[in-house]
C-alpha positions in Angstrom: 95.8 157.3 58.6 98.2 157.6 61.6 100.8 154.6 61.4 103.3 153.7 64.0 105.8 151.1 63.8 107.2 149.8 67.1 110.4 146.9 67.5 110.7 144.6 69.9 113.8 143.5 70.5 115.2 145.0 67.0 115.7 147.6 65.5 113.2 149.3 63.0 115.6 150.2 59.9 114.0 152.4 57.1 113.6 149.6 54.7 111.3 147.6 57.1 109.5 150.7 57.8 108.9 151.3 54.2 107.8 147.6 53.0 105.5 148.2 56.6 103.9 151.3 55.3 103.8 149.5 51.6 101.5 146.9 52.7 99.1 148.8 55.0 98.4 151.0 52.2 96.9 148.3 50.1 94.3 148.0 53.5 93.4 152.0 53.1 92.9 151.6 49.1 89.8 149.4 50.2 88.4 151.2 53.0 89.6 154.6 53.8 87.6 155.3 57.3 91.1 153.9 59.5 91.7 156.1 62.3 94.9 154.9 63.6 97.7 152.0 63.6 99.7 150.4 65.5 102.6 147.6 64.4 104.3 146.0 66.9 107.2 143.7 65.2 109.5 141.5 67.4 111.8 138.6 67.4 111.8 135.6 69.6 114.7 132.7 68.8 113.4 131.8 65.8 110.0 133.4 65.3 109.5 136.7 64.0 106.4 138.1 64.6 104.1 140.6 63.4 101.0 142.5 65.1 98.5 145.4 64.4 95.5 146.9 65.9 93.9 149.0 63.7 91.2 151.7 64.9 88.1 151.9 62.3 84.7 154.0 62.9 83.0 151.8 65.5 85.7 148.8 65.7 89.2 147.4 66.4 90.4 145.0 64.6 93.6 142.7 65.6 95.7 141.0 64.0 98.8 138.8 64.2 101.6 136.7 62.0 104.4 134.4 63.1 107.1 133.5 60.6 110.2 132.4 60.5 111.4 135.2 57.9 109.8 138.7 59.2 109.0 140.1 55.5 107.1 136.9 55.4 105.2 137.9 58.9 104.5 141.2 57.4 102.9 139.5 54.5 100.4 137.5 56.4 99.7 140.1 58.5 98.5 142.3 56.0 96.7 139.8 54.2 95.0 138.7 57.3 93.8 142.4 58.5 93.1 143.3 54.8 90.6 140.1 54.8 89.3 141.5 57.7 88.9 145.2 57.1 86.7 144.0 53.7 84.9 141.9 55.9 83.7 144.4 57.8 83.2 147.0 55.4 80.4 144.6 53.5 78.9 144.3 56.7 78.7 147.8 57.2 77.2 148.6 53.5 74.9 145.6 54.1 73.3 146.8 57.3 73.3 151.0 55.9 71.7 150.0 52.6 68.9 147.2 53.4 65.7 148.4 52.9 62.7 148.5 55.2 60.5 145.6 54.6 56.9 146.5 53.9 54.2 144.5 54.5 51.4 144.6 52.0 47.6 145.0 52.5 45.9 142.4 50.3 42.8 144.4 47.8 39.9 143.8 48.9 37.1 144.9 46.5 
């Protein structure tokens, strides 16, 4: 998984970059087909904010978190697009595994 952290408006110090790479890990421990990622962070007054858009097989999924504290924006945002990546997956194994439906000829003797 390709991860890139972006700042805007601050600057993106190691420790925010490791607790960012932390938390999207726990999204690739549940589904491991993510092609890339992108996290924006930025500050505005008094809102910190967090974004991602991650690339999967076949869809993008976006996601963002406002907080006042930005380890707490980072939080929600990974709980949000973790939500979301299992969401997806289940549709995915529901639609690959359903079975044909059959109908049967009634025995006629």
């Amino acid at each position: 998984m390709n991860l890139s952290i972006t700042g805007r408006h601050l600057e993106v110090t190691p420790a925010i970059r490791e607790y960012v790479m932390n938390k999207m890990a726990r999204v690739s421990r549940h589904f491991d087909n993510v092609i890339d990622t992108q996290v924006i962070l930025s500050i505005d007054r008094l809102e910190h904010t967090a974004e991602v858009t991650m690339r999967l097989r076949g869809k993008d999924i976006h996601c963002e978190a406002i907080d006042e504290n930005l380890y707490a924006a980072i939080d929600l945002l990974a709980d949000k697009v973790d939500r979301q990546v299992i969401k997806y997956k289940t549709k995915m194994q529901n639609h690959a595994h359903e079975p044909t439906k059959r109908q049967e000829m009634p025995v006629t003797e």
